[in-house]
Biotite code that builds the C-alpha atoms (Angstrom):
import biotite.structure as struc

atoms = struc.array([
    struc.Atom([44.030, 68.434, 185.340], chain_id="A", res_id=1, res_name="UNK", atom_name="CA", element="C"),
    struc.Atom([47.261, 65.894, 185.709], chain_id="A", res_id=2, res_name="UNK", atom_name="CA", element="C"),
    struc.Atom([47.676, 63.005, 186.603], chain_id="A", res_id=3, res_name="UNK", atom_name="CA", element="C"),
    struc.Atom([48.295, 63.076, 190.152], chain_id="A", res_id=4, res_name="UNK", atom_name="CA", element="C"),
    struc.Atom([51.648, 62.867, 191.407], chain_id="A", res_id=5, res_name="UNK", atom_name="CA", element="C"),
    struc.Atom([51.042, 60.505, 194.589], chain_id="A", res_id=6, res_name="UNK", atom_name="CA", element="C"),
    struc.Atom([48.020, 59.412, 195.746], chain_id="A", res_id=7, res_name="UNK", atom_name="CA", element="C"),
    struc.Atom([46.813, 57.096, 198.508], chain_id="A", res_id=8, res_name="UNK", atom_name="CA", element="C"),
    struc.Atom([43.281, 55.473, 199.180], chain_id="A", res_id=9, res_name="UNK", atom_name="CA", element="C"),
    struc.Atom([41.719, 56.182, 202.858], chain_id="A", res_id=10, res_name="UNK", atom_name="CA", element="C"),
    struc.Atom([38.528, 54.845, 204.084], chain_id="A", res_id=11, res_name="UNK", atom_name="CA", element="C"),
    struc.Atom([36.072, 57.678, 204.200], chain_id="A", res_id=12, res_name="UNK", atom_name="CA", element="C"),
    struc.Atom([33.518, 59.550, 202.304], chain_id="A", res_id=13, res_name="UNK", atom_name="CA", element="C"),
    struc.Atom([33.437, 62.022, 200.233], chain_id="A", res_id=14, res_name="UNK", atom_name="CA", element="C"),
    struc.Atom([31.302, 64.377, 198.700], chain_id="A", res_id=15, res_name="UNK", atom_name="CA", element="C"),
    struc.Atom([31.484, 67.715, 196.611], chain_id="A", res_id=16, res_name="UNK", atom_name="CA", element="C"),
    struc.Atom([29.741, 71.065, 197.802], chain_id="A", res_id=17, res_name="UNK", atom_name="CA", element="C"),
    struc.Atom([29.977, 74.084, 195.686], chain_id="A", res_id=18, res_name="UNK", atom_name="CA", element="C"),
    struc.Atom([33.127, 72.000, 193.872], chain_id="A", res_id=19, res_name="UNK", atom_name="CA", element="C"),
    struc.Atom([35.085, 71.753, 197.145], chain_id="A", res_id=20, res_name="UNK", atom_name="CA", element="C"),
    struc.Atom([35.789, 68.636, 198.741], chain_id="A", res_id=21, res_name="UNK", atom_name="CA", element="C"),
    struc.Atom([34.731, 67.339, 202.032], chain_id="A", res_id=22, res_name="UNK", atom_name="CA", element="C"),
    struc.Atom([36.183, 63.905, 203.659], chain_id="A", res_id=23, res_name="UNK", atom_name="CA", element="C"),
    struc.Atom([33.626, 62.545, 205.939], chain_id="A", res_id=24, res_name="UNK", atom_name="CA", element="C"),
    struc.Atom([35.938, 60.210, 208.323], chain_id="A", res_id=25, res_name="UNK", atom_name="CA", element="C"),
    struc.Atom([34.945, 57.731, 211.033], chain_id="A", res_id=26, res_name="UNK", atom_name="CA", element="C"),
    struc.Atom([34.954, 54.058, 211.834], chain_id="A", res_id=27, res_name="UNK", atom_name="CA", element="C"),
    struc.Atom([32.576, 51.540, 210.572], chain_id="A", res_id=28, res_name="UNK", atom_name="CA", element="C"),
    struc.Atom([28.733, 52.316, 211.081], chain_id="A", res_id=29, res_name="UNK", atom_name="CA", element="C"),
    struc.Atom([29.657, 55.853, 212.641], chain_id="A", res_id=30, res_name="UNK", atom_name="CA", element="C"),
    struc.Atom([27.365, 57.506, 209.728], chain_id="A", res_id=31, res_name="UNK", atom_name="CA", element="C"),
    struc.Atom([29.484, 58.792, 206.935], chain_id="A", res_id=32, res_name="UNK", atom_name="CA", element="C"),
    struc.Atom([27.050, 57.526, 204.417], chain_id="A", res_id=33, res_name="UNK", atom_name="CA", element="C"),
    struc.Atom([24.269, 58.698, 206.248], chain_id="A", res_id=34, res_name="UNK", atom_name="CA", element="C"),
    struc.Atom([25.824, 62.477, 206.283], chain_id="A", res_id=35, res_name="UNK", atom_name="CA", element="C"),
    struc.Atom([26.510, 62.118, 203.176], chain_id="A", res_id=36, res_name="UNK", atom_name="CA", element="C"),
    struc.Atom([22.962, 61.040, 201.699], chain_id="A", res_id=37, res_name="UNK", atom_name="CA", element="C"),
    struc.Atom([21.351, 64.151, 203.903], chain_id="A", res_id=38, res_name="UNK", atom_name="CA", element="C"),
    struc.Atom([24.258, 66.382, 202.005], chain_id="A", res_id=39, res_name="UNK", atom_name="CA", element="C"),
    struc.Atom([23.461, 65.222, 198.657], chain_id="A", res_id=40, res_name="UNK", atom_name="CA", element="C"),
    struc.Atom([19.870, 65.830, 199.257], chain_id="A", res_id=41, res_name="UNK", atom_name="CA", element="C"),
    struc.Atom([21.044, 69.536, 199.967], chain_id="A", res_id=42, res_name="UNK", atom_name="CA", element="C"),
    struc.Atom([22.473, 69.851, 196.470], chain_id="A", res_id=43, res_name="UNK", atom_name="CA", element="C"),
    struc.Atom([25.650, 67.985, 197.203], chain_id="A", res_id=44, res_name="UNK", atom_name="CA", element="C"),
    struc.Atom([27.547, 65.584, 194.852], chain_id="A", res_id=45, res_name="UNK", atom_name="CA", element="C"),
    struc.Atom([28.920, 61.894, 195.762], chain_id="A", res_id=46, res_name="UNK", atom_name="CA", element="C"),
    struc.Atom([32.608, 61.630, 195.246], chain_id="A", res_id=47, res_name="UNK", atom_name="CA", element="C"),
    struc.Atom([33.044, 58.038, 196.557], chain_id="A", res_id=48, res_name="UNK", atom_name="CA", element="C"),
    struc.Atom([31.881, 55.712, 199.300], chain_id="A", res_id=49, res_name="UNK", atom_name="CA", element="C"),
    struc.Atom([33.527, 54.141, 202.027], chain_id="A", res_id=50, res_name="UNK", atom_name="CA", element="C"),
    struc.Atom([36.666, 54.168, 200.099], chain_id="A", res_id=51, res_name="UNK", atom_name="CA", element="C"),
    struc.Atom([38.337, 57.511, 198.792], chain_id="A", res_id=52, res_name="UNK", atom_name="CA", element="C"),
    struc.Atom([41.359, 58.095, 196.760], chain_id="A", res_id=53, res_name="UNK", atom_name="CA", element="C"),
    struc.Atom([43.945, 60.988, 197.933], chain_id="A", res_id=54, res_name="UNK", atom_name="CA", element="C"),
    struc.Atom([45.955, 62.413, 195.282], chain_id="A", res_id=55, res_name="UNK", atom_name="CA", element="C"),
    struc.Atom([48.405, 65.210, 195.341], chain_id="A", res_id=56, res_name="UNK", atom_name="CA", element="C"),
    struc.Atom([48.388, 67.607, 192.060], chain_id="A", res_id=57, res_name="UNK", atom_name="CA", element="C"),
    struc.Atom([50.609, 70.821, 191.845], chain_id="A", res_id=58, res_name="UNK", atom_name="CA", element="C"),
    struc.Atom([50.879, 71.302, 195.668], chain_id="A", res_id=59, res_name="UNK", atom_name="CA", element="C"),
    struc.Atom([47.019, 70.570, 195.937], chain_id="A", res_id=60, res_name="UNK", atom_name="CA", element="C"),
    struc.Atom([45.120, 67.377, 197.758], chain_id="A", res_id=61, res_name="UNK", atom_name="CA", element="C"),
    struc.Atom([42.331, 66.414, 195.253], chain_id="A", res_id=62, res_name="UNK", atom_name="CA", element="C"),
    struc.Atom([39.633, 63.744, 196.296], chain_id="A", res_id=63, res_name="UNK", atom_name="CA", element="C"),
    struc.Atom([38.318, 60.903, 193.322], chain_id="A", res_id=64, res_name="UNK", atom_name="CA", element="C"),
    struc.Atom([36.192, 57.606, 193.206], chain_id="A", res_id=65, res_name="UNK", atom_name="CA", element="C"),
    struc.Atom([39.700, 54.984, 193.445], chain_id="A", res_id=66, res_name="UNK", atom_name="CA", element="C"),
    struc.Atom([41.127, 54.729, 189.571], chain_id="A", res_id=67, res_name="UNK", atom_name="CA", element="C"),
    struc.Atom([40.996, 51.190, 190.482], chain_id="A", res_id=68, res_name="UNK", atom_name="CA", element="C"),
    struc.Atom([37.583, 50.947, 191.909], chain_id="A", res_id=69, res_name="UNK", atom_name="CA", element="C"),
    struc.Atom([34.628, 49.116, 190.313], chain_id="A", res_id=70, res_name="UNK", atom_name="CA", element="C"),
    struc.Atom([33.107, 51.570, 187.754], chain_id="A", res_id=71, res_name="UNK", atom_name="CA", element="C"),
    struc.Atom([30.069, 49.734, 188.571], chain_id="A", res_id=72, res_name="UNK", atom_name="CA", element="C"),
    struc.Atom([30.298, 51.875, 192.324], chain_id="A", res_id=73, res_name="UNK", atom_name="CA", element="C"),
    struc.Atom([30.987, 54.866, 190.998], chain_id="A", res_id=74, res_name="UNK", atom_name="CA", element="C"),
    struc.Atom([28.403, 57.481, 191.739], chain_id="A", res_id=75, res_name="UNK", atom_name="CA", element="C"),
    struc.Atom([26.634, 54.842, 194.449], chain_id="A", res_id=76, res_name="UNK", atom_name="CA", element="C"),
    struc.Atom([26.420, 54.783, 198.105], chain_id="A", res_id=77, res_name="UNK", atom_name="CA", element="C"),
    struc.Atom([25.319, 52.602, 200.387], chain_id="A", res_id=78, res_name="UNK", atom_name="CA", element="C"),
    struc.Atom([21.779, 53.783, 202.193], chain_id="A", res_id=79, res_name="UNK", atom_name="CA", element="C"),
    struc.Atom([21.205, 51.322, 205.077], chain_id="A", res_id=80, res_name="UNK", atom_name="CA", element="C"),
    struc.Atom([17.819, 49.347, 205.291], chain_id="A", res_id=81, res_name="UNK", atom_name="CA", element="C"),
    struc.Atom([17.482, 50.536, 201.782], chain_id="A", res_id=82, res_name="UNK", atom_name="CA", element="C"),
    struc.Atom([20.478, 49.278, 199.757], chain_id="A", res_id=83, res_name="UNK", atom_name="CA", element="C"),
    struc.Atom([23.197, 50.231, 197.304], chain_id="A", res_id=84, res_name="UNK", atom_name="CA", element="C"),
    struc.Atom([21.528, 53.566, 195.269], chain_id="A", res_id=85, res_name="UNK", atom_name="CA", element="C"),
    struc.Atom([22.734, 55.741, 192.466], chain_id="A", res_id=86, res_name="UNK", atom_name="CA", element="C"),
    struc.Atom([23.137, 59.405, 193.925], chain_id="A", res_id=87, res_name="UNK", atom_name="CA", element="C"),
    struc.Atom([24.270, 62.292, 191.762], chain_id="A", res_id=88, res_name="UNK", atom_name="CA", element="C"),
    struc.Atom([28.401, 62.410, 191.566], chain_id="A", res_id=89, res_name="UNK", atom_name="CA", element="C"),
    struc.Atom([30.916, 64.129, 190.773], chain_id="A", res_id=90, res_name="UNK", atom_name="CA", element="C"),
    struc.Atom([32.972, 63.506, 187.356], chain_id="A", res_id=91, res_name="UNK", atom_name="CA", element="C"),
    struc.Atom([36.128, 64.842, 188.338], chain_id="A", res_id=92, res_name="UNK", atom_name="CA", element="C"),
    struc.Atom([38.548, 65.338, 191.042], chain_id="A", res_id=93, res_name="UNK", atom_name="CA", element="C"),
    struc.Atom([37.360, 67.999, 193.943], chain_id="A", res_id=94, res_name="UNK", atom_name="CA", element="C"),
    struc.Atom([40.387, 69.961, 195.594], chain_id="A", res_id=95, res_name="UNK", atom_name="CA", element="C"),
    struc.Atom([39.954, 68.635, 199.196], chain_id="A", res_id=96, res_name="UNK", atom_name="CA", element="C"),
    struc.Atom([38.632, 71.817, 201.665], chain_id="A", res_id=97, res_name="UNK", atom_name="CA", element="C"),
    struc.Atom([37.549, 70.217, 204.509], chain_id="A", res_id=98, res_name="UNK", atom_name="CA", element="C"),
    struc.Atom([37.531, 66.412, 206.760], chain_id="A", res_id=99, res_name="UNK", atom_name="CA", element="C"),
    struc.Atom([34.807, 65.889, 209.051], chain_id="A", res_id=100, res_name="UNK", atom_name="CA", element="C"),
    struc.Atom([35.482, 63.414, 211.552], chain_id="A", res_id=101, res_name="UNK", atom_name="CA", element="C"),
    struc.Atom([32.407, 61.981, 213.098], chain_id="A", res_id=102, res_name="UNK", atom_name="CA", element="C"),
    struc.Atom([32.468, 61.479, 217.383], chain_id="A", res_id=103, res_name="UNK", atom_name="CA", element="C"),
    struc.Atom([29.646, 60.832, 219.533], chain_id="A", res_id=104, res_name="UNK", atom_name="CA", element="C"),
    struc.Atom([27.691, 63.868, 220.810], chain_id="A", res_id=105, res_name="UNK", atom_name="CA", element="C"),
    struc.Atom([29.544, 64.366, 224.206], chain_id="A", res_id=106, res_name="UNK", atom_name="CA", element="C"),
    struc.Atom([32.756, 64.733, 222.020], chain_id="A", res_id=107, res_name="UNK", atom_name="CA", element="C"),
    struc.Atom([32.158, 67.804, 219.963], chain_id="A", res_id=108, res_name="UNK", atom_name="CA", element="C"),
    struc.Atom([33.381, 70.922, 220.994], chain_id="A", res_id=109, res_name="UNK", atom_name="CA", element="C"),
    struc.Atom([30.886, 73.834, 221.720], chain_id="A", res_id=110, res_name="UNK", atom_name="CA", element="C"),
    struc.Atom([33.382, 76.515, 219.831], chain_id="A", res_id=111, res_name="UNK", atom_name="CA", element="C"),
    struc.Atom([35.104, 75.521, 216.500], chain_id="A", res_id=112, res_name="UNK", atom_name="CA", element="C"),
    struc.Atom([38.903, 75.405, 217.257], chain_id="A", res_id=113, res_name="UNK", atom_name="CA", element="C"),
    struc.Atom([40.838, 75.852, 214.546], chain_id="A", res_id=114, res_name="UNK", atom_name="CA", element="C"),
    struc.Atom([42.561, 72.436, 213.729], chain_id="A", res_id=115, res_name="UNK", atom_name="CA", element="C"),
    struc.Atom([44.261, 70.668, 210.733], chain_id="A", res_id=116, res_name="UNK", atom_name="CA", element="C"),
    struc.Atom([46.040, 67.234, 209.842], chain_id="A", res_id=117, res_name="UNK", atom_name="CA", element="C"),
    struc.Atom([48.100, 66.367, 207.370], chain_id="A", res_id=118, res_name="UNK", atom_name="CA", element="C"),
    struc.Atom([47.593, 64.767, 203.850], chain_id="A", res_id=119, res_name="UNK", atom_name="CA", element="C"),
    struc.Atom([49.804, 63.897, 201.269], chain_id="A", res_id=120, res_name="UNK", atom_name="CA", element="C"),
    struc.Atom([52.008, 66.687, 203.045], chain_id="A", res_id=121, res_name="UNK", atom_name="CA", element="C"),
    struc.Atom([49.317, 69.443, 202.820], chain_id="A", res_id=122, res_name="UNK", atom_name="CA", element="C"),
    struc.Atom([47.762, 70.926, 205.838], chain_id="A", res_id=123, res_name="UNK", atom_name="CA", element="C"),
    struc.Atom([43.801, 70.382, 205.939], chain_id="A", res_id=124, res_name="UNK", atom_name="CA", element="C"),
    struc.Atom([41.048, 71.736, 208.105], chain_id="A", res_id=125, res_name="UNK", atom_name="CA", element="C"),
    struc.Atom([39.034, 68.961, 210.454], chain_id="A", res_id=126, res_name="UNK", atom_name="CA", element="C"),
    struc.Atom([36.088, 69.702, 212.481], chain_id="A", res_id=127, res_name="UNK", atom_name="CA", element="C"),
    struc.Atom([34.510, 66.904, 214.551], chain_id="A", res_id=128, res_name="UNK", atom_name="CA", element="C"),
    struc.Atom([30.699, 66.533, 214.525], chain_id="A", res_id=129, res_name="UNK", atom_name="CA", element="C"),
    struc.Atom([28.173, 64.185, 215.586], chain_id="A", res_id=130, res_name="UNK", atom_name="CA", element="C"),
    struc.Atom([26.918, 62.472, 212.455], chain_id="A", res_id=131, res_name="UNK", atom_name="CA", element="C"),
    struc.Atom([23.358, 61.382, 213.145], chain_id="A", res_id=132, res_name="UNK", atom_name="CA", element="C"),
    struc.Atom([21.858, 65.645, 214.954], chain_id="A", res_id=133, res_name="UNK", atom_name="CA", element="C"),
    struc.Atom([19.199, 67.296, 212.799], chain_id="A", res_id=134, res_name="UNK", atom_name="CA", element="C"),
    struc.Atom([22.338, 70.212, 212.282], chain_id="A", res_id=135, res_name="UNK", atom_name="CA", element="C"),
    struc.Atom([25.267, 68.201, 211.076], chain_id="A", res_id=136, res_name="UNK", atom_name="CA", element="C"),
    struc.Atom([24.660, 68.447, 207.467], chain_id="A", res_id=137, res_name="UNK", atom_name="CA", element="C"),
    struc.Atom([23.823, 72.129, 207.563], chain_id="A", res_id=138, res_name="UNK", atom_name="CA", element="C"),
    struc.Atom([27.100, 72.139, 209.913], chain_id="A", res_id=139, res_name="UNK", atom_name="CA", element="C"),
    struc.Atom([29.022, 70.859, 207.441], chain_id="A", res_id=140, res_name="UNK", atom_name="CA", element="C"),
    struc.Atom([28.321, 73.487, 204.628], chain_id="A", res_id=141, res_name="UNK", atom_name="CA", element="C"),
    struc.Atom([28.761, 76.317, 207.417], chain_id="A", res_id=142, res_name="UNK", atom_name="CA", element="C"),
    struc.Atom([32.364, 74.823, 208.673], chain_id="A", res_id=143, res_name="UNK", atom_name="CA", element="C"),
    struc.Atom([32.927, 74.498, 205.020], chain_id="A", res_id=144, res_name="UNK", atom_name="CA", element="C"),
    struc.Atom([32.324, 78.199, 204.714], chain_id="A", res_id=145, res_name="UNK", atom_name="CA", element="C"),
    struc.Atom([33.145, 79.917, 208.099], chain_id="A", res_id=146, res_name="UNK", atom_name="CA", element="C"),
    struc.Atom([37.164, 79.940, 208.523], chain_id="A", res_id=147, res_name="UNK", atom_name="CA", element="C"),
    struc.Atom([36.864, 81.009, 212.113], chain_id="A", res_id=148, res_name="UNK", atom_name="CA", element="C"),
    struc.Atom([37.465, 84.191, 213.656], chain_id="A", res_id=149, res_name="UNK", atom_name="CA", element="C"),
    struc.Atom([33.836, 85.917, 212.871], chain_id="A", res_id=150, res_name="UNK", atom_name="CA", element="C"),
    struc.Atom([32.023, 86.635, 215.857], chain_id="A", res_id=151, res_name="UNK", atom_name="CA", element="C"),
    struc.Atom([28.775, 88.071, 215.860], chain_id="A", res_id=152, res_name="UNK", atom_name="CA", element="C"),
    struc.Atom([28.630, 91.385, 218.058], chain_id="A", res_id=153, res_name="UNK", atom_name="CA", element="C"),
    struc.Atom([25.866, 91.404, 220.934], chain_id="A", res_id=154, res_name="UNK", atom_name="CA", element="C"),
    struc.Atom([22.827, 93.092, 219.840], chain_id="A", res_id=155, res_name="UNK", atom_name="CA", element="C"),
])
């Protein structure tokens, strides 16, 4: 891969499933690490912690640990009550898939509507989730996965 073209740093977390990327996005304390530690234990990879670099390659949003970030962070994450832990990580930039902005229970919808935002130019899918339900992390993978549209006929 290039060097990407333009990038920007967001505050966020990121993580790797099946080598897409996913953008966990939230304020302070709303649980993006936790997610994230529950979706590494499912076979996911750390791309960074609390602070993500966006960079735009060939018409395509790629996540990566900041270029100018302490190498000493890289492939660590933050487990509360526990402290700073090496997790397996990524090595290379994952195309970004997927953000995942975490709300409070009452604020998720019941039915996935389709919505995007915008990075680096490039339309991106968002779902909102509540971070800290038994189902979020298996959530994740599934609104990674489903596009919309399927409905499952009435037996």
């Amino acid at each position: 891969m290039t060097t990407p073209t333009h990038r920007q740093l967001i505050s966020g977390t990121a993580v790797s499933i099946d080598g897409l990327g996913v953008l966990l996005i939230g304020p302070s304390g709303s649980g993006k690490s936790d997610l994230a530690i529950r979706l590494i234990a499912m076979g996911a990879l750390l791309v960074s912690d609390d602070v993500v670099e966006i960079g735009l390659d060939a018409g395509e949003v790629h996540l990566s640990f900041p270029a100018g970030g302490p190498r000493n962070l890289q492939g660590r994450i933050e487990a509360r009550g526990v402290g700073i832990v090496s997790v397996p990580a990524a090595t290379a930039p994952v195309p970004l898939a997927l953000v995942v902005r975490l709300v409070s229970p009452e604020k998720v919808n019941r039915i996935l509507e389709l919505e995007t935002e915008t990075y680096l130019g490039q339309k991106v899918r968002v779902v909102e989730l509540a971070p800290f339900e038994a189902s979020t992390a298996p959530k994740v993978r599934l609104a990674l996965h489903h596009r919309g549209g399927d409905i499952i006929p009435a037996p």
